[in-house]
C-alpha positions as CSV (number, residue, x, y, z in Angstrom):
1,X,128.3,118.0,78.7
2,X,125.2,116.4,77.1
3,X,125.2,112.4,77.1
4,X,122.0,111.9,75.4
5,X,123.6,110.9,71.6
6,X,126.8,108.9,70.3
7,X,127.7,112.3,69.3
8,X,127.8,113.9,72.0
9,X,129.3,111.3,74.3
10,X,132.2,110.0,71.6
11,X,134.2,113.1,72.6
12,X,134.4,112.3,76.4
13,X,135.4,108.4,76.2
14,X,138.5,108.2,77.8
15,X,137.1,110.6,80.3
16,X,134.6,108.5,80.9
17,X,137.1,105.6,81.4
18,X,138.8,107.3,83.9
19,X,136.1,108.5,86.2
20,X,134.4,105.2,86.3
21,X,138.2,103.2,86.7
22,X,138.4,105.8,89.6
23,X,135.0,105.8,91.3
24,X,134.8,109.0,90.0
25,X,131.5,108.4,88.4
26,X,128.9,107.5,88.7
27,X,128.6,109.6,91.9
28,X,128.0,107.4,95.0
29,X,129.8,107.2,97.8
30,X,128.1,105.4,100.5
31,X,130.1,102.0,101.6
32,X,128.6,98.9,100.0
33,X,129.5,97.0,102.7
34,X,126.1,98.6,104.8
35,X,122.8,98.6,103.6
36,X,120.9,98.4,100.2
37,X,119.5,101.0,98.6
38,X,116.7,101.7,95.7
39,X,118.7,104.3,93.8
40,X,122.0,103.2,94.1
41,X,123.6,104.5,91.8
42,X,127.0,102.6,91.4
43,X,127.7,100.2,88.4
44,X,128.8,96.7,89.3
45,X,132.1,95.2,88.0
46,X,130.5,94.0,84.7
47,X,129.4,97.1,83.8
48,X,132.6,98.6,84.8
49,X,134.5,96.7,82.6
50,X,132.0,96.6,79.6
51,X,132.7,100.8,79.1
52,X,136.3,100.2,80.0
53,X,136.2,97.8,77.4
54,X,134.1,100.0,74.7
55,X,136.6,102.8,75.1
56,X,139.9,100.6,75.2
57,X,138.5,99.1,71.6
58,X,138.4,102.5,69.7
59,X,134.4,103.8,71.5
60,X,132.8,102.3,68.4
61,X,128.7,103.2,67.9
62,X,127.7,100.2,67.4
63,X,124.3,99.2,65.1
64,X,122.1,102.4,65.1
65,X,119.3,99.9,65.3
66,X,119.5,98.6,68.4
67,X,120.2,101.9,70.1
68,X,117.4,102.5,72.7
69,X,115.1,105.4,72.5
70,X,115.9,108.6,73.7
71,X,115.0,109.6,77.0
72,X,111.5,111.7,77.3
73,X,111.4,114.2,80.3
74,X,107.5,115.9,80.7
75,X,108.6,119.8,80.3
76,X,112.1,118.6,82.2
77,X,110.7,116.8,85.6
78,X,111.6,114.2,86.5
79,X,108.6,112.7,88.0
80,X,106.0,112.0,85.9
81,X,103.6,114.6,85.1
82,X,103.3,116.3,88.5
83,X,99.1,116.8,89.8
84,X,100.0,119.8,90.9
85,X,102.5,122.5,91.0
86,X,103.4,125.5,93.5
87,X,106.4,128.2,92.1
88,X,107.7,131.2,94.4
89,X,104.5,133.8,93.6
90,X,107.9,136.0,91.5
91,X,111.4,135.8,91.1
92,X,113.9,136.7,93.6
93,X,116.8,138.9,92.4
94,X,120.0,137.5,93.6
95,X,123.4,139.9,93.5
96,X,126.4,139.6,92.1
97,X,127.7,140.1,95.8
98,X,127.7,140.1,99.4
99,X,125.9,137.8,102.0
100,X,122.1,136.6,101.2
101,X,120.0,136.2,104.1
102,X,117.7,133.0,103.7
103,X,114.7,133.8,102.3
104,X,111.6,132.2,103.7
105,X,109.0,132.3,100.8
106,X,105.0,131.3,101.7
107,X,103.1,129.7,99.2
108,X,99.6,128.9,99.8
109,X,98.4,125.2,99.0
110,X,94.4,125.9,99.1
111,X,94.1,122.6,99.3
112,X,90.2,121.7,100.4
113,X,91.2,118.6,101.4
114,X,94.1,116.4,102.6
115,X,96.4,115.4,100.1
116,X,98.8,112.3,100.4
117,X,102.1,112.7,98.0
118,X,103.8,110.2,97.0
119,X,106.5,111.9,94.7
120,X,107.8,115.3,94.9
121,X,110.5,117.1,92.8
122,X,112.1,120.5,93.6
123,X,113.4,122.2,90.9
124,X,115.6,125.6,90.9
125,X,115.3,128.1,88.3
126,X,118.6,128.5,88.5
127,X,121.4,126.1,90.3
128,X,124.0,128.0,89.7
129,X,122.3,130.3,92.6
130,X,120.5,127.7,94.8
131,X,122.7,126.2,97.0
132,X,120.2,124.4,98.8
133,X,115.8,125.0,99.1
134,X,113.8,123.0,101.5
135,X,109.9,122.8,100.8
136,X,108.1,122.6,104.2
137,X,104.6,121.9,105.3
138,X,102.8,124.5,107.5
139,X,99.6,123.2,108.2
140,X,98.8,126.5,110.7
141,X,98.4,124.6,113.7
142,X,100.9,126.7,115.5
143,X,104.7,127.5,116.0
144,X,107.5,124.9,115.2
145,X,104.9,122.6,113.5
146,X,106.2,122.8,110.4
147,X,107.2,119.3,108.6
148,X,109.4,118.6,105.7
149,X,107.8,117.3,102.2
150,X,110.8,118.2,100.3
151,X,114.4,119.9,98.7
152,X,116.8,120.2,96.5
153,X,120.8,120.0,97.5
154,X,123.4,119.7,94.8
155,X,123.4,116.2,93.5
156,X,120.1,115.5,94.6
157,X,117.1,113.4,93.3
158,X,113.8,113.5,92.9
159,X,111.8,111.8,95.9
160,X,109.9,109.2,95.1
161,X,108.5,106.6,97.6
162,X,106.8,103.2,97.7
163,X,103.1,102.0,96.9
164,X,101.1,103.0,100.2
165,X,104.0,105.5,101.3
166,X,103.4,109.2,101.1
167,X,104.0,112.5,103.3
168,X,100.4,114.1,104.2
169,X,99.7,117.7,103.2
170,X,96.8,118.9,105.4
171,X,93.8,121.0,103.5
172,X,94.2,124.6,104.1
173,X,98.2,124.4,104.5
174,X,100.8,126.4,103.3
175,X,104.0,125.4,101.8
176,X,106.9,127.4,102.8
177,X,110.1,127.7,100.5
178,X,113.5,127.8,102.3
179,X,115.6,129.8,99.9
180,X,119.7,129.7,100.6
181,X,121.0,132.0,97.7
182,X,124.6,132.2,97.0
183,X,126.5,135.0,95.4
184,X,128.6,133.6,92.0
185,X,129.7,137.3,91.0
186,X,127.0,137.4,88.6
187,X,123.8,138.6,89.1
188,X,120.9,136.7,88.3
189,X,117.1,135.8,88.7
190,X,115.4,132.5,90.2
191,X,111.7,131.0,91.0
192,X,112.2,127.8,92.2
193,X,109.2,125.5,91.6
194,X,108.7,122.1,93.2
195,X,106.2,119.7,91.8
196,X,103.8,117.1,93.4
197,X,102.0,113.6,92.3
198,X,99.6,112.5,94.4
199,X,99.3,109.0,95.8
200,X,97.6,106.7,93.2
201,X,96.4,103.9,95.9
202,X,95.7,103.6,99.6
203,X,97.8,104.8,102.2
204,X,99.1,102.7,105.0
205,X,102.4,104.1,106.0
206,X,102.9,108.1,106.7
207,X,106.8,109.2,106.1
208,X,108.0,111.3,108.6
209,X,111.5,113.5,108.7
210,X,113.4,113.8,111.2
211,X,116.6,115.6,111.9
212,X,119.1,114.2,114.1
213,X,121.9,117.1,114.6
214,X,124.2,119.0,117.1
215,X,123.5,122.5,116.3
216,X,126.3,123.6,119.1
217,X,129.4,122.3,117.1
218,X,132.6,123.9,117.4
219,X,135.1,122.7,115.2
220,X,138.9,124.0,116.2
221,X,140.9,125.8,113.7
222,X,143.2,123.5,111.9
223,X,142.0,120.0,113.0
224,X,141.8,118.0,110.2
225,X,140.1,115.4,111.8
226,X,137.1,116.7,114.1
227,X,134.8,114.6,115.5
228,X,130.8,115.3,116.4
229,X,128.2,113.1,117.6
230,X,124.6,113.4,117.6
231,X,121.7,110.9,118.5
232,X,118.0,110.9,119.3
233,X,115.9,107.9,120.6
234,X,112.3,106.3,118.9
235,X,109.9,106.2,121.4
236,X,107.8,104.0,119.4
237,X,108.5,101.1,116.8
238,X,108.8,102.5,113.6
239,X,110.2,101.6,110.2
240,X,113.2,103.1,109.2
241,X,112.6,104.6,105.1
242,X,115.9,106.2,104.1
243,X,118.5,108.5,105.3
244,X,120.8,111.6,104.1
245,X,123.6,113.5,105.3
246,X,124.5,117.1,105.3
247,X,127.6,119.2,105.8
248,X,129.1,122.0,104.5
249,X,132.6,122.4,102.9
250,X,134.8,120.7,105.6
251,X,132.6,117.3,106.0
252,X,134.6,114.4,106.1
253,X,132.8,111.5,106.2
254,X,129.5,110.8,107.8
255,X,127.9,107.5,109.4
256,X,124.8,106.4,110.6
257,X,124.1,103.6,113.4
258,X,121.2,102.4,115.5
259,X,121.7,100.8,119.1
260,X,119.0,98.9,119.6
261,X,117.5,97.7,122.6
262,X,119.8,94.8,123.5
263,X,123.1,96.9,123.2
264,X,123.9,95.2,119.6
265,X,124.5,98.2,117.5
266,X,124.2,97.9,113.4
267,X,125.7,100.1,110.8
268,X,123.0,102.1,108.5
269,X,124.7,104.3,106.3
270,X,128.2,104.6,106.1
271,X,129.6,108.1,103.8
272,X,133.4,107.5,104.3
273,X,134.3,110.2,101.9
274,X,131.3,113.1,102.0
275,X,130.9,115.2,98.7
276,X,129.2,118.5,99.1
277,X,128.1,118.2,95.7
278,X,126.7,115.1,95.8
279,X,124.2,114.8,98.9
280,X,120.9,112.3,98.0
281,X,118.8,110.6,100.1
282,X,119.8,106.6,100.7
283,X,116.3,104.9,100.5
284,X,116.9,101.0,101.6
285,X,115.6,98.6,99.5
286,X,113.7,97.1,102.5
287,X,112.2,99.6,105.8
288,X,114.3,98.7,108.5
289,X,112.1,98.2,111.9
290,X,113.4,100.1,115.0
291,X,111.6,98.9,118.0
292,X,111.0,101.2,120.7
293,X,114.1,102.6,122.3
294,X,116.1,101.8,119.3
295,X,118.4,105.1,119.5
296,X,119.7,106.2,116.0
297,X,123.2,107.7,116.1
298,X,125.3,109.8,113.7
299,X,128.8,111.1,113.8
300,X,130.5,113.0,111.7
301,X,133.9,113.9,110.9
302,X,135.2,117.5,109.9
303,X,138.6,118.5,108.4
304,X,139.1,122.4,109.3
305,X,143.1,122.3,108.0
306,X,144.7,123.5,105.4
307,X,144.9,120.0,103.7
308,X,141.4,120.5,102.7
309,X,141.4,122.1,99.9
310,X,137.4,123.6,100.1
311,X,138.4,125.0,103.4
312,X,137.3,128.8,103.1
313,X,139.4,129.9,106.4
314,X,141.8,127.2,108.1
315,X,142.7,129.6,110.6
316,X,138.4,130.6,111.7
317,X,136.8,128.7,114.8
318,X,133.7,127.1,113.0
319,X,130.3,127.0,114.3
320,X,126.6,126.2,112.9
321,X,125.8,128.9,110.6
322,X,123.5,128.8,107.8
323,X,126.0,130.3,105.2
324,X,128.5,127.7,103.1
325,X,131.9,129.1,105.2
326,X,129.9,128.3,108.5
327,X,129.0,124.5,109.3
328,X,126.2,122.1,109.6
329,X,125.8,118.5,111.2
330,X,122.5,117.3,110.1
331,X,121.4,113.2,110.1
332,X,118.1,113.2,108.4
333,X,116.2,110.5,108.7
334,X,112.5,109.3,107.3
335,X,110.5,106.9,109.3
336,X,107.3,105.2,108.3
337,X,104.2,105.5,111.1
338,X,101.1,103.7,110.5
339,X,98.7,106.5,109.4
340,X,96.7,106.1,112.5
341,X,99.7,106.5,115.0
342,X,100.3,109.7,116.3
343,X,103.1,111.4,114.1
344,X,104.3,114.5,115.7
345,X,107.9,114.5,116.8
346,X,106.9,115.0,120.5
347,X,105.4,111.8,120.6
348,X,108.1,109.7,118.4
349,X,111.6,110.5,119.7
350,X,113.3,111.3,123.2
């Protein structure tokens, strides 16, 4: 439903009430008790109570006067005004049925020189068929080199990152769309687009992505409680940006740690209950240094039982697949690396 009037909202007050009494809304579901982040976007106790409040004494509008002025979107991004924008070269036809391979679409950048961006937006043409798109850098410097700028997940934001932090694109690269379709029983058409704003000052600190993920999982038929564990080790001291989870239908709950040199291990992120539909990136209000030989951990928790009522098969051995009934353990993770520091992966982690 649209929020952006009196009108429009009046009619959903005691819904409202409820899904903020509950949690419900707004959607975050990271622990508070580990870390702070930039886009939280949780309301304290206050503002809890000030809606509870509104609603409980009738959801009067108020004087018109002091209503703030609407919200402006540039042609509905986010960002502001993107400096440049790639879109798939047409659209892709997506059927009412069946199984849709991914669909890895080049575009090229032509950049003649390097670009540093410092916010990035993917946008579907059509979410009700995207069930996720990754936008990744191939610079054309040989296999497996390709480097994530951005995607788009359900519940996800735009990315947007600090004064003198940016993700390079390299002159001459090409992005390539990752393109996960899903069947709704209605056919349909989508060009996914994702827009770019360059960075405005100079650039000290280069984000890098990093996935930290066991691609062998195996998760038993009806175990409601399945446990898997991944980890990867800095070679280097880095800064730790932000962090984001991803599972498929039977997540449970996700957390991240790091173990840092000494033994002493610290809690990062902590997802106690995951939501498919709800799967941002946590950017901490502060980068979090990781000497060398910090190793970053991140465990996982499925429920594969009936209990779960997402569960496409209870009774189906799960392993990593790429389609929403098959399963996925990914930690990602962006660091910040001094622009002159060697960034490849190789170099970085164990």
């Amino acid at each position: 439903m649209a929020l952006m009037t009196y009108e429009q909202a009046r009619p959903w007050a005691k819904a409202i009430r409820t899904s903020v009494i509950t949690g419900k809304m707004p959607p975050w579901t990271a622990d508070p008790h580990y870390g702070k982040f930039t886009n939280d976007l949780s309301l304290s106790p206050a503002e809890k109570q000030t809606l509870v409040a509104w609603v409980d004494g009738g959801a009067p509008e108020g004087n018109e006067a002091d209503a703030p002025k609407p919200a402006a979107f540039t042609e509905g991004w986010r960002i502001p005004k993107p400096d440049v924008v790639f879109e798939m070269p047409q659209e892709f036809e997506v059927p009412a049925k069946g199984v849709i391979d991914y669909q890895y679409i080049p575009v090229p950048t032509h950049f003649t020189e390097d670009k540093w961006v410092q916010m990035a937006e993917v946008r579907p043409g059509d979410r009700s068929l995207v069930h996720h798109s990754i936008v990744v850098i191939d610079d054309g410097t040989g296999v497996n080199n390709e480097e994530y700028l951005a995607g788009y997940a359900p519940g996800s934001e735009p990315q947007i990152w600090r004064p003198g932090e940016a993700r390079l694109v390299k002159a001459g690269s090409t992005l390539v769309f990752q393109m996960h379709y899903a069947a709704t029983g209605k056919a349909g058409r989508d060009r996914t687009k994702i827009g770019l704003v360059f960075a405005k000052k100079p650039v000290t600190e280069r984000l890098v992505a990093m996935q930290v993920m066991d691609p062998m999982l195996a998760i038993p038929p009806g175990n409601g409680n399945f446990r898997v564990d991944a980890s990867l080790t800095i070679k280097h001291p880095v800064k730790l940006a932000g962090m984001r989870a991803h599972m498929h239908l039977r997540g449970k709950s996700f957390q991240f740690r790091a173990v840092y040199p000494n033994g002493d291990t610290e809690i990062l992120l902590d997802i106690p209950k995951y939501d498919f539909n709800w799967q941002p990136y946590y950017y901490l209000e502060t980068p979090k240094l990781l000497p060398a030989g910090t190793r970053i951990e991140c465990t996982a928790y499925f429920d594969n039982s009936a209990n779960n009522p997402f569960n496409p098969d209870p009774a189906a051995l799960v392993r990593w697949g790429p389609q929403t009934w098959d399963e996925m353990m990914i930690g990602w993770v962006d660091i910040e690396v001094p622009v002159n520091q060697d960034h490849s992966l190789h170099a970085l982690v164990h």
